[in-house]
C-alpha positions as CSV (number, residue, x, y, z in Angstrom):
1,X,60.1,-27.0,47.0
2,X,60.5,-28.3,43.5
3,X,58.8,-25.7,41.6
4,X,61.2,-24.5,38.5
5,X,63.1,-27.5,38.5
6,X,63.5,-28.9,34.8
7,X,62.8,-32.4,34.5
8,X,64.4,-35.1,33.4
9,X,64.7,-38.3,31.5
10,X,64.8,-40.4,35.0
11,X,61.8,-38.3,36.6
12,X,59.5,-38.4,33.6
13,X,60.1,-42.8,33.9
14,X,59.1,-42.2,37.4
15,X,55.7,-40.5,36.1
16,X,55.4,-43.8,34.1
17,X,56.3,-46.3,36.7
18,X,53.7,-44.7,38.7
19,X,51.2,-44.7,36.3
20,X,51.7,-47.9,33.7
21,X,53.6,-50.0,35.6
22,X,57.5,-51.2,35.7
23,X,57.4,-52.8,32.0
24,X,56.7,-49.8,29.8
25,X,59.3,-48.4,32.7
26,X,61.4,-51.1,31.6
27,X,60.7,-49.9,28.0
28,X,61.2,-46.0,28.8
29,X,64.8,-46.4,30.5
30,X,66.0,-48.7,27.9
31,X,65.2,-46.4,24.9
32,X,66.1,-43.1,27.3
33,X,69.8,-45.0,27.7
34,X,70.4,-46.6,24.6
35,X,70.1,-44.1,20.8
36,X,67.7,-41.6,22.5
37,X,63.9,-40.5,21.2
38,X,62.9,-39.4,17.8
39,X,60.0,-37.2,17.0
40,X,57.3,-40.2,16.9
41,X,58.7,-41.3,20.0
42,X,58.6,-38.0,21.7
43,X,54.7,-37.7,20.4
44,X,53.9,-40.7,22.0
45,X,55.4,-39.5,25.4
46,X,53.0,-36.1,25.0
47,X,50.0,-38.2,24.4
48,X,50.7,-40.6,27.2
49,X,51.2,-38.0,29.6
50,X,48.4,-36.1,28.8
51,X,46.4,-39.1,29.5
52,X,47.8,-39.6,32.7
53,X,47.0,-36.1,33.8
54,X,43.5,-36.5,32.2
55,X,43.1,-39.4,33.8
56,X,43.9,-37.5,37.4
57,X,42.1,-33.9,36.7
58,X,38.7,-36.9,36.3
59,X,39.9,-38.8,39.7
60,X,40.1,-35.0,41.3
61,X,36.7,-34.3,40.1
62,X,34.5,-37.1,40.8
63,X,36.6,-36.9,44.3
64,X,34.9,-33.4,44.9
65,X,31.7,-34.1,43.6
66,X,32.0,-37.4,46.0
67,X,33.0,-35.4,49.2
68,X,30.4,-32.5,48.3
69,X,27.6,-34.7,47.6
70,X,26.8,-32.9,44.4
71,X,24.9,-35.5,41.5
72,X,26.8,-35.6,38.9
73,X,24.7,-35.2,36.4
74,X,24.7,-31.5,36.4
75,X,21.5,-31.3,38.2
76,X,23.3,-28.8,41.0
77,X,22.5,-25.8,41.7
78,X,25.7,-23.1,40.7
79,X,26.2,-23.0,44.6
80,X,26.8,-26.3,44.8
81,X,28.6,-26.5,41.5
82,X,31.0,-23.7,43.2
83,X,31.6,-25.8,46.1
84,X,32.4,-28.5,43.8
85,X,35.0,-26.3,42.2
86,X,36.5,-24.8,45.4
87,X,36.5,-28.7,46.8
88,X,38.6,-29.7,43.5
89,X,41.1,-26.5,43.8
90,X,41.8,-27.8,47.6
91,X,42.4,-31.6,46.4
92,X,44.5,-29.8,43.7
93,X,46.5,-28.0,46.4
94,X,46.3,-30.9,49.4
95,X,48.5,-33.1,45.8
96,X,48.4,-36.7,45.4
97,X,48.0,-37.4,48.6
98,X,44.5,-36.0,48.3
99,X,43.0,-39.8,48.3
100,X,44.5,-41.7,51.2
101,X,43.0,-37.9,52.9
102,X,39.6,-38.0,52.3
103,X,39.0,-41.9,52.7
């Protein structure tokens, strides 16, 4: 269990490996090594990272609509709406594994 741990510089370039790709990877370690961040470069991180886990939260969503069979469209009913919720707090809990899962 993980869960308090602080991050740090090497486990944030992880999050970007896994996400953009071993060049801005590349990019991250070199500037993390070499004269640190500066403000702009720390705002850039936030954004990124946010997008990454906006990007996710979507993938978790259209996941539970998927396995609920719920349009998306907001034509459900609230029933099914809450299933679609309960369905994305278990893909939530079940982690990143949640896609190789439900396949």
């Amino acid at each position: 269990d993980n869960s308090g741990d602080a991050w740090n510089s090497s486990s944030v370039a992880v999050v970007f490996r896994q996400h953009a790709g071993d060049d801005v990877h590349s990019i991250f370690e070199e500037r993390s090594q070499a004269s640190g961040f500066s403000v702009r470069d720390i705002a850039v991180l936030a954004a990124t990272l946010e997008s990454f886990i906006h990007q996710e939260s979507l993938a978790r969503l259209k996941s539970a609509y998927r396995l609920t069979q719920v349009p998306e469209d907001g034509s459900g009913s609230e029933e099914q709406v809450l299933l679609v919720v309960e369905t994305y707090m278990l893909i939530y809990v079940i982690g990143s594994n949640y896609t190789q899962i439900f396949q």
